[in-house]
C-alpha positions in Angstrom: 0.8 -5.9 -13.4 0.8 -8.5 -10.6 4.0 -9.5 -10.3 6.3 -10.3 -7.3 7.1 -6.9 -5.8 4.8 -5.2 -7.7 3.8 -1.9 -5.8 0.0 -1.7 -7.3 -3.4 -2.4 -5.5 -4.9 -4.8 -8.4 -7.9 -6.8 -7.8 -6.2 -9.8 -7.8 -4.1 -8.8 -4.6 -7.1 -8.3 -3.0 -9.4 -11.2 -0.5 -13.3 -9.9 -2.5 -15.4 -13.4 -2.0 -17.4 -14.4 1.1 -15.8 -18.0 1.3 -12.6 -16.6 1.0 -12.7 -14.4 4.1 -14.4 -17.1 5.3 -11.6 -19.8 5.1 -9.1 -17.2 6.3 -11.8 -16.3 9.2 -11.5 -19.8 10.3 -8.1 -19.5 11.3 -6.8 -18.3 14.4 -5.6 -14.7 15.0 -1.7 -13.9 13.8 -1.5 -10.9 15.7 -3.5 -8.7 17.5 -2.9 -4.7 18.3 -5.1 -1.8 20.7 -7.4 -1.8 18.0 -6.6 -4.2 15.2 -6.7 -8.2 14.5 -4.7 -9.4 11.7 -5.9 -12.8 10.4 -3.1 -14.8 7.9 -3.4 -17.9 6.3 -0.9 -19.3 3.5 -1.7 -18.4 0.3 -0.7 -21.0 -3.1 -0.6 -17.3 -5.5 2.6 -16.1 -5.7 1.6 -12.7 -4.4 0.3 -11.7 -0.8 -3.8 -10.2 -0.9 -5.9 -7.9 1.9 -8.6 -8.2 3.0 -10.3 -4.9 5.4 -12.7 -5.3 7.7 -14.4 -2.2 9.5 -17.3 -2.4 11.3 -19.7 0.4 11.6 -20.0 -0.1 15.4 -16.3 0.1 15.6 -15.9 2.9 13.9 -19.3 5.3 13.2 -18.1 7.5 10.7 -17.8 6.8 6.9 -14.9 9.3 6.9 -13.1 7.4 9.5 -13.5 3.6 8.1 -12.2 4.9 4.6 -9.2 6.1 6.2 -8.7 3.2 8.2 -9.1 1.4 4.7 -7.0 3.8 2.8 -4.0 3.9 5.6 -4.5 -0.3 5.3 -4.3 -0.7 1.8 -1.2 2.0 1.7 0.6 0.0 3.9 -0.1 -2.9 2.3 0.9 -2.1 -1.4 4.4 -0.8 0.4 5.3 -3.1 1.9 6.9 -6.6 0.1 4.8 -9.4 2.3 4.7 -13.1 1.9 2.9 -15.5 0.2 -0.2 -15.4 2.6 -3.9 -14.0 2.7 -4.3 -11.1 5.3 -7.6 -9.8 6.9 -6.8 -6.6 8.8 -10.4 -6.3 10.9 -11.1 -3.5 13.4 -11.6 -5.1 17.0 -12.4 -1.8 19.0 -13.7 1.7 18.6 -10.6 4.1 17.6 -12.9 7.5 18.1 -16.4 8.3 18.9 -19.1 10.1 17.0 -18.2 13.6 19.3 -15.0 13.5 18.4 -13.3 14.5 15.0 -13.7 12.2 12.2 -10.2 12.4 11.5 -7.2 14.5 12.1 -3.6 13.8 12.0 -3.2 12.3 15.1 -5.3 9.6 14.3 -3.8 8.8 11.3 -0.3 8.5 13.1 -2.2 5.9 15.6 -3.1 3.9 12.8 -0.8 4.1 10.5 2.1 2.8 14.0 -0.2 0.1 14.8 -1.1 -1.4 10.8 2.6 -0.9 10.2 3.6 -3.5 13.1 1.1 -5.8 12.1 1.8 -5.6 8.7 5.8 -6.1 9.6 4.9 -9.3 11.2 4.3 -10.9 8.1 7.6 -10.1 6.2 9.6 -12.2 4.4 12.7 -13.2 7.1 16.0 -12.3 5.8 19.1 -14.0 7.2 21.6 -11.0 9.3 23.8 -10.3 6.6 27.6 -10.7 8.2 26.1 -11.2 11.9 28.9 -12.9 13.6 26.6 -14.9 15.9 25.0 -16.7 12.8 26.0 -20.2 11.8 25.6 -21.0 8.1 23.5 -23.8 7.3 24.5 -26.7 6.0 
C-alpha cells in the first residue's frame, strides 16, 4: 500500500539509487539544524520518499547511526509530507566514541531537531476561520 497518507515505510517511499540522491544532492540545502541538513527537491510521484544519510565520521557507532536512521524514518512515515524527495544527511558529530552510544536524551535531541525539519516540508493549510485572511478569488 502506497497510497496518499499511507502510514507504511515501502520501498517505493524510499530515495535507494545513486543518481537519485545524486539529482536531489545537486540541489541546494532546504533547511539546515545543529546537526542535520535536509535536502528537498520536487518530486512527479504522488507520494513524498527519504533518503538517510549518516556518515561514519559523524557518527562512530553502528548503534547510534541506526537510531538516527530509525528516529528519521519514524518521523517520516508520521508525518503526511508533500510531494517532494527528502535527504535527511548528518552534518556534525552528535556524540563521541566515550560517550554512550545512546540513551534517552539523545533520542529527545534528535527526535526535536528531525521533527522541525521534517515540519518544514508539510503541506500548507489555509487558517481555518482566521479573521485576518482574505479569501481568494
Amino acid at each position: 500500500m502506497t497510497g496518499e497518507g499511507s502510514h507504511d515505510f515501502a520501498r517505493a517511499r524510499r530515495i535507494l539509487k545513486t543518481d537519485e540522491f545524486s539529482s536531489v544532492f545537486r540541489l541546494r540545502p532546504t533547511q539546515k539544524s545543529a546537526h542535520f541538513v535536509l535536502y528537498t527537491r520536487p518530486s512527479p510521484l504522488p507520494h513524498a520518499r527519504l533518503g538517510i544519510v549518516a556518515a561514519k565520521r559523524f557518527a562512530p557507532r553502528a548503534v547510534t547511526r541506526n537510531t538516527i536512521k530509525r528516529v528519521t524514518r519514524e518521523l517520516f512515515r508520521t508525518n503526511e509530507l508533500q510531494s517532494v524527495d527528502c535527504i535527511v544527511r548528518l552534518a556534525r558529530p552528535v556524540n563521541t566514541k566515550d560517550g554512550p552510544a545512546t540513551n534517552s536524551a539523545l533520542k529527545r535531541l534528535l527526535h526535536a531537531e528531525l521533527s522541525r525539519l521534517l515540519a518544514s516540508q508539510r503541506p500548507r493549510r489555509p487558517a481555518a476561520g482566521s479573521a485576518t485572511s482574505a479569501p481568494t478569488p
